[in-house]
C-alpha positions in Angstrom: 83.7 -4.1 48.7 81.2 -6.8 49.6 78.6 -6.3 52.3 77.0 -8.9 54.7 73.4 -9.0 56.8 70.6 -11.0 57.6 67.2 -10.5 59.0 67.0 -12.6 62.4 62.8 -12.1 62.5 61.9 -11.1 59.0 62.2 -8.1 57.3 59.2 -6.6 58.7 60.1 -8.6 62.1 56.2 -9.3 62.2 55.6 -12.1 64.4 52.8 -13.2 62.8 54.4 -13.2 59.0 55.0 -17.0 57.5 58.6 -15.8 56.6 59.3 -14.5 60.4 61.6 -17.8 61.5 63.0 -17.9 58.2 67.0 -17.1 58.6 66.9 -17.4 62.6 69.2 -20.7 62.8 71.8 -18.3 60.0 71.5 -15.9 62.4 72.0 -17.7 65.7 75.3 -19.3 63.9 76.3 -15.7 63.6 76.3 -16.4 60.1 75.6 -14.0 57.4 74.3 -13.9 53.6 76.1 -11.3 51.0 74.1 -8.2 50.1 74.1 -7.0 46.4 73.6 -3.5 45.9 73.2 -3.0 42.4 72.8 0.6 40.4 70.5 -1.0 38.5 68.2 -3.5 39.2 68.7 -5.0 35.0 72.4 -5.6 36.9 71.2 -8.5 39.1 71.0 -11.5 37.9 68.0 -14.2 39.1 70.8 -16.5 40.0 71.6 -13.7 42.9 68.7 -13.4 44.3 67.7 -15.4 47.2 64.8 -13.8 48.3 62.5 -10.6 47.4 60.7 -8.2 48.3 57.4 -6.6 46.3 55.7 -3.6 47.2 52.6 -2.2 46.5 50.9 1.1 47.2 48.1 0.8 50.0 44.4 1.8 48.9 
């Protein structure tokens, strides 16, 4: 089963972000990008990846 999404204004749809505009035009072509979902992260290969996300704990 393959799945398919994008993020029109970002994933944290901040206006203000640098990465905010970045798949608007797939978007408004009503285009999509495949989304892995892996059971293991060691399962993804950096070929796959097209874009990432890092989170760190707030102080």
């Amino acid at each position: 089963m393959n799945s398919y999404g994008v993020y029109p204004g970002g994933q944290s749809e901040n206006p203000l972000s640098a990465f905010y505009d970045n798949y608007i035009n797939i978007w408004i072509k009503g285009e999509y990008l495949p989304l892995i979902f892996a059971q293991n992260p060691q399962n993804i290969t950096r070929s796959d990846i097209i874009a990432e996300i890092v989170l760190n704990p707030s102080r």
